[in-house]
C-alpha positions, -999 to 999 in steps of 0.1 A, spaced: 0 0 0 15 31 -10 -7 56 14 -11 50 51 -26 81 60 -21 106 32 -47 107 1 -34 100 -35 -59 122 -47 -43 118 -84 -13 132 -73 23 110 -80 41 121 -54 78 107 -53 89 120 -18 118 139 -36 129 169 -56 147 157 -87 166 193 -87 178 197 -51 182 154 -59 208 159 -84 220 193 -64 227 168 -35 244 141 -62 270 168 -70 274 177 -36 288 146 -27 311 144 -57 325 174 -50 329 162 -10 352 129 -25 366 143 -56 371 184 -47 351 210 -62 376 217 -91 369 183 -105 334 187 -103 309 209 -124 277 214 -106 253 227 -133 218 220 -113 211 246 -96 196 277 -104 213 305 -80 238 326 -89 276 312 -73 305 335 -80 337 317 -99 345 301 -67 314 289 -61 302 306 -32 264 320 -36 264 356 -49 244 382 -23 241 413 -26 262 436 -1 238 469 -6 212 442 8 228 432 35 233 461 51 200 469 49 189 441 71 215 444 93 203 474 100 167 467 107 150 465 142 133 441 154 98 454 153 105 460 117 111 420 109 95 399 136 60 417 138 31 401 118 30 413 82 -6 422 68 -20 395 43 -19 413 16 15 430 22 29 458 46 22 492 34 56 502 26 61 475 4 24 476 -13 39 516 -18 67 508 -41 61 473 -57 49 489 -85 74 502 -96 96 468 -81 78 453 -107 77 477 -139 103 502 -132 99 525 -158 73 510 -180 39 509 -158 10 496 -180 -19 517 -182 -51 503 -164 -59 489 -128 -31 479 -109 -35 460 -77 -9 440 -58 -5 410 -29 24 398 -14 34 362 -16 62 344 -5 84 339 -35 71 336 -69 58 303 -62 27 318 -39 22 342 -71 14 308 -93 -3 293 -66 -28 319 -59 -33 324 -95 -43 286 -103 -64 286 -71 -81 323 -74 -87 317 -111 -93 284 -125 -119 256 -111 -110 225 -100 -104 198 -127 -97 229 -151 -60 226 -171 -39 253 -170 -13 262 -203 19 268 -204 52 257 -226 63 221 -234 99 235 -216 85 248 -185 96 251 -149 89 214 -135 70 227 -101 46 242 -124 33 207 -127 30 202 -86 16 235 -81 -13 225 -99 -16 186 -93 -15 198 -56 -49 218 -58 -68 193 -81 -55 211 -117 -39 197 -143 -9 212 -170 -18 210 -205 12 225 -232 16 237 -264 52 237 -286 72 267 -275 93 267 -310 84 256 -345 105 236 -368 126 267 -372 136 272 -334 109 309 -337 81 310 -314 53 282 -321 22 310 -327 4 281 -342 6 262 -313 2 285 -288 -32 296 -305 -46 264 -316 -42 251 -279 -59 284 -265 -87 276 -282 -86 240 -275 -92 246 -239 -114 271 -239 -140 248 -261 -145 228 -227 -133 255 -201 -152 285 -191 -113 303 -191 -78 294 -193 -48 304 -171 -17 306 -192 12 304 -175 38 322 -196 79 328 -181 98 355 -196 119 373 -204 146 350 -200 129 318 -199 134 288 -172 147 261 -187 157 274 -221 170 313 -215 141 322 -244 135 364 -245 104 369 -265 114 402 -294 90 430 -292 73 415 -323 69 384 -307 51 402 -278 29 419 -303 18 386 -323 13 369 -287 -14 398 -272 -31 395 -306 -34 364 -303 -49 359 -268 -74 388 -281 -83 364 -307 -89 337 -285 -106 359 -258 -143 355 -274 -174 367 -255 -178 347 -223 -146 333 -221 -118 345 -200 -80 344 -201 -61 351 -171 -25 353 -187 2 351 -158 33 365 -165 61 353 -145 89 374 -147 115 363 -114 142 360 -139 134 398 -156 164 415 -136 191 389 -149 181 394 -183 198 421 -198 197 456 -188 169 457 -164 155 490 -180 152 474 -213 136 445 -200 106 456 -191 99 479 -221 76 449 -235 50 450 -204 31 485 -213 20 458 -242 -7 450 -214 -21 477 -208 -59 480 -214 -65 451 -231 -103 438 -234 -121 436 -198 -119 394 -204 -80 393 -204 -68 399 -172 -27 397 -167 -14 388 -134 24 392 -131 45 372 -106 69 393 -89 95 373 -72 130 386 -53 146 356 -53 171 361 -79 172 399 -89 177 409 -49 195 374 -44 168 369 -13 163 336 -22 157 319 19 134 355 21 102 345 1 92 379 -6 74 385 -40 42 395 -48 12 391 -78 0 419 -98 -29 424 -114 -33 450 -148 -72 451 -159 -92 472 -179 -118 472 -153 -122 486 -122 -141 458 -107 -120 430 -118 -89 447 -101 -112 452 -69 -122 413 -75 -81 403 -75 -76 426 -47 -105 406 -24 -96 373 -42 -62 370 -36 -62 378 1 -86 355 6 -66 327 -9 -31 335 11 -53 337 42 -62 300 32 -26 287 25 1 309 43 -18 336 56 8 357 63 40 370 36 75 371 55 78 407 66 114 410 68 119 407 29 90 435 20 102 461 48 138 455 31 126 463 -7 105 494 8 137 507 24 158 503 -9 130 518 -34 124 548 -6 163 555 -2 181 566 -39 215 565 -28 208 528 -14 192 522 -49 220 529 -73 238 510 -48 217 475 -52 216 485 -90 254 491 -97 264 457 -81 240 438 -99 252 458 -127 288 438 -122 266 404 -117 248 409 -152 283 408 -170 300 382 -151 267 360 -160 263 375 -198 299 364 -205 292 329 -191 263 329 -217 286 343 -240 314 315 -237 282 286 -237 273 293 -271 299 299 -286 317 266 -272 284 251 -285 287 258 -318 319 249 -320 309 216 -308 282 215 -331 254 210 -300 222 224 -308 204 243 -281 171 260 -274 171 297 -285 188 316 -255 190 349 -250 207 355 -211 192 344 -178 203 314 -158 196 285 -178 207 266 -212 188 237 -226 199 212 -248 173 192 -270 177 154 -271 165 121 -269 168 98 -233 177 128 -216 178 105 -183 204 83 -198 224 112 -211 224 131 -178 236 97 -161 263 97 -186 275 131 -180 272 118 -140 302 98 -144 325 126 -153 312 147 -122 288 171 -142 259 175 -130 229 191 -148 190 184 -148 172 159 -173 137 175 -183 112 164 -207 130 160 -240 165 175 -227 191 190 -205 190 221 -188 221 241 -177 223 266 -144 249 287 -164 245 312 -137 263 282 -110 296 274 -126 317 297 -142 329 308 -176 357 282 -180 330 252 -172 307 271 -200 331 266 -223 338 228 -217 305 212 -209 290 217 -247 315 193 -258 312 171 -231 275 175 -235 278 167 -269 298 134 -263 273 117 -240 246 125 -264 265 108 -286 275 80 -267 238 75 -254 222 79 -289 247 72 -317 
């Protein structure tokens, strides 16, 4: 019997992470064999080139500077004032969308998916997303009785599968009353995909295609990896694009701190709503509350009070934004040196652009990643390939794991 106490309930649950399972794999390599024979490419945090994780020092000494009452009192559900003051801008610096904005706090961008599958789809319903997607997506929803249905991110031509995406829109919405799409950029987890303005354009007319009378798309934007994608600035020129859209698209975007304010252990992000209606944002403002009361109830405070004393302090601002500054080179040239080692090597790879991840198509990805086990790399097997944490090993590593990639490939599948 594989339940004593605990309900299936249609979930498969395996009782471990396969990520943090291979991160604890390489661990243990790098414990017998030393961490310079050993490349640990699971993990999606950003280590400097010795392998040490990267935090911010403008961050730090903002909380050590905090008092007590500032980080161990109750934060409201919703999110403390200060930080429900500036996540706005947090979240679309320059480039606010015009309509009705409301926000929530969650912990991490994970509470920002899991209120929106909750809040906004029924139980049973499927939600969208990518055929590479972030894996937890899948648990997320099996957890609260949904299911992940997925369209081809690329066409034959490695360019975004319109086709696709549309015809599987509409699929869902011929037996659902809505659809939540679930939609990670820019700089895509697993594959590193930025989406061109004209991309952008083609996917908003699409979804207003799709978006007939009586239906509803709830399109959820998760951007956690928007401030390692580029110049930050420039990142977020695309998300005006959702502004006042029809009243029966509603965007929710997933704010998350983990990775550009490297408060990873801090769970402090938030959802977004931008609406064409005034109601609907009032709905999402009631809604989500509601929901978080249900799960977690409470945000961590410490993480919000932090980001309000950054975005109400300018000095401390250019401060957090010229060190990332040096941590958006040091992980563009490590995307550099991986594609250009690839194509030497001849490996072909999802369309990156930057982020913290690289994947590689191919066949028995399992028995490829166990292959590349046995010369202490360590990366993660998904559905249909290999995904690289370029943002965990350093530029040297980027330039020899495409060929040692490409070898086990080879070995595997002729």
């Amino acid at each position: 019997m594989e339940y004593l106490f605990a309900e299936g309930n249609g979930r498969v649950i395996t009782g471990k992470d396969k990520l943090f399972g291979v991160n604890q794999l390489a661990k243990a390599a790098i414990k017998e064999h030393g961490k310079e024979n050993v490349i640990n490419a699971s993990i999606g945090v950003l280590l400097d080139d010795d392998g040490n994780l990267i935090v911010l020092s403008s961050m730090i000494d903002v909380l050590k500077n905090m008092t007590p009452a500032e980080y161990a009192e109750y934060a409201p559900i919703a999110g403390t004032a200060e930080y429900l003051d500036v996540i706005k801008t947090i979240t679309f610096g320059n480039h606010m969308p015009e309509g009705y904005i409301e926000a929530c706090a969650t912990p991490g961008g994970t509470g920002s998916i899991r209120n929106t599958i909750s809040c906004y789809t029924k139980p049973g319903d499927s939600i969208l997303t990518s055929n590479w997607h972030w894996s937890p997506y899948n648990v997320i929803a099996t957890e609260i009785g949904r299911k992940v249905y997925t369209y081809q991110m690329f066409d034959d031509n490695d360019n975004f599968n319109f086709a696709s995406f549309e015809g599987k829109i509409n699929e869902l919405l011929e037996v659902q009353d809505g659809v939540v799409i679930i939609f990670n950029a820019p700089a895509h987890n697993p594959t590193g995909y930025t989406p061109s303005n004209e991309t952008w354009d083609e996917i908003i007319a699409i979804l207003k295609r799709c978006a007939k009378p009586g239906k509803k798309i709830t399109f959820f934007l998760d951007i956690a990896y928007i401030d390692f994608s580029g110049d930050s600035d420039k990142a977020r020129e695309f998300l005006p694009k959702f502004g006042n859209l029809p009243a029966n698209i509603l965007t929710v975007v997933g704010f998350s701190a983990s990775k550009g304010f490297t408060f990873y252990g801090l769970r402090t992000g938030a959802m977004l709503c931008v609406t064409s209606d005034a109601e609907i944002a009032a709905e999402f403002k009631r809604v989500t509350s509601f929901a978080s009361r249900g799960s977690w109830s409470n945000s961590t405070r410490v993480g919000q009070i932090a980001l309000a004393k950054v975005f109400n302090d300018e000095v401390l601002l250019a401060k957090v934004f010229e060190e990332r500054k040096a941590y958006e080179d040091l992980l563009a040239a490590r995307c550099k040196a991986f594609k250009e080692a690839a194509d030497e090597a001849g490996l072909r790879t999802c369309p990156f652009n930057a982020g913290f991840f690289i994947t590689i198509p191919c066949e028995n990805e399992d028995a490829v990643n166990e292959e590349l086990f046995k010369s202490n790399i360590f990366c993660i097997a998904i559905g249909g390939g290999i995904r690289v944490a370029i943002s965990s090993i350093t530029e040297e590593a980027c330039r020899i794991l495409p060929a040692k990639i490409a070898e086990a490939i080879k070995t595997i599948n002729g």
